[in-house]
C-alpha positions as CSV (number, residue, x, y, z in Angstrom):
1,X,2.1,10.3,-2.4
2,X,1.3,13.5,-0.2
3,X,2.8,13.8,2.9
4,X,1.4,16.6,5.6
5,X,4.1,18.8,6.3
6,X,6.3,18.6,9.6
7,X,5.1,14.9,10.2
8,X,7.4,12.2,8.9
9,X,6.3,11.1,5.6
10,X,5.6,6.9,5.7
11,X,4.3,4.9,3.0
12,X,3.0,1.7,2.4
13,X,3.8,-1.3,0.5
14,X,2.1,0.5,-2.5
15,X,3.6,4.0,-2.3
16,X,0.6,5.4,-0.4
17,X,1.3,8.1,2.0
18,X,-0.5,6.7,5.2
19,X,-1.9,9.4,7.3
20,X,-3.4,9.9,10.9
21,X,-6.8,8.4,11.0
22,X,-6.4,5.6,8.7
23,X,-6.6,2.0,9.1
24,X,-4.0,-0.3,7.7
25,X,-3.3,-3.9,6.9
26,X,-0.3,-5.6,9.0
27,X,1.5,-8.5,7.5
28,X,0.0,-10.8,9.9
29,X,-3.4,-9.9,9.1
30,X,-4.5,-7.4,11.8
31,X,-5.5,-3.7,11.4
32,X,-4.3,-0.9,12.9
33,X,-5.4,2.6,13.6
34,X,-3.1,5.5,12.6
35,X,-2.3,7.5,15.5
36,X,-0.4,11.6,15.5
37,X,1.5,11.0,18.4
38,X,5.5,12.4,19.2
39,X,8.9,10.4,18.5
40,X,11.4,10.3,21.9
41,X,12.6,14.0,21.2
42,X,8.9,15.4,21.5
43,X,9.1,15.8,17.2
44,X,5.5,14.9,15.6
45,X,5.5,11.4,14.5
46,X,2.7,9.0,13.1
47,X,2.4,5.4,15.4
48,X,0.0,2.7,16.0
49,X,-1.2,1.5,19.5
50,X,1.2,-0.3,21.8
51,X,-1.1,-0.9,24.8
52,X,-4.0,-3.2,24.9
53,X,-7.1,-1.3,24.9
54,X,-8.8,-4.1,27.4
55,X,-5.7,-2.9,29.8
56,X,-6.6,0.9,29.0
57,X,-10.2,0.0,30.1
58,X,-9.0,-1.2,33.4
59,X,-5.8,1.3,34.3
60,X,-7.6,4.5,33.7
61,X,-4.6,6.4,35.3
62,X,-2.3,4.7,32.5
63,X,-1.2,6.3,29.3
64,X,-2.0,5.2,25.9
65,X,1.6,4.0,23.9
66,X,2.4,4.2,20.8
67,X,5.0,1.9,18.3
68,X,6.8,4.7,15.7
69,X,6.0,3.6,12.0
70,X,9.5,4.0,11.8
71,X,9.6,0.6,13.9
72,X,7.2,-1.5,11.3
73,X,8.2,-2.6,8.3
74,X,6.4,-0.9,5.7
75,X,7.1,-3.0,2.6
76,X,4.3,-5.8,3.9
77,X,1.8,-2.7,5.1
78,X,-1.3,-1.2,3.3
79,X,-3.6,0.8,3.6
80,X,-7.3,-0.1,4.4
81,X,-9.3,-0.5,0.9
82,X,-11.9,2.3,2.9
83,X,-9.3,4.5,3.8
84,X,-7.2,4.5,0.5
85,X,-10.3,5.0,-1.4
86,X,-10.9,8.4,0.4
87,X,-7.6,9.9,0.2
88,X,-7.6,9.5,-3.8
89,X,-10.9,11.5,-4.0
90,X,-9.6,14.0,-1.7
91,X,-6.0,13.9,-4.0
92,X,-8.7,14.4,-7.2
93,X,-10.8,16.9,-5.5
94,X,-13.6,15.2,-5.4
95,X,-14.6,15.0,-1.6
96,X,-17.4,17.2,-0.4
């Protein structure tokens, strides 16, 4: 699993390292985007979306949220099919 460095290393139920960008599976079935956001201190952290992007939409003067991976439990997370596919060939070298 290869973590960027500085940013808090999470992985998913398999041992994937999940990065910013990527999609992943929630336990109860819904998928998430991978945001590079900051934890409470200001540190760089990874998060998905905690506002409603309908409500975003409408309250253009509000700021986007974000929920720390360090909130979700990882052991029932993975990531998307897509996405893990992509970060192997990168991991081989294989990406263009």
């Amino acid at each position: 699993a290869r973590c960027q460095p500085m940013i808090p290393c999470y992985l998913d139920k398999n041992g994937n390292a999940i990065k910013p960008g990527m999609k992943i599976l929630m336990a109860d079935g819904s998928v998430e985007l991978v945001y590079e956001t900051t934890d409470e201190f200001g540190n760089p952290d990874l998060g998905i979306s905690a506002t409603n992007k309908a409500f975003l939409d409408r309250h253009p003067d509000w700021e986007q949220e974000f929920y720390s991976l360090s909130t979700v439990d990882l052991d029932s997370v993975e990531i998307s099919s897509a996405d893990r596919e992509k970060s192997a060939m990168r991991n081989r070298g294989d990406a263009r």
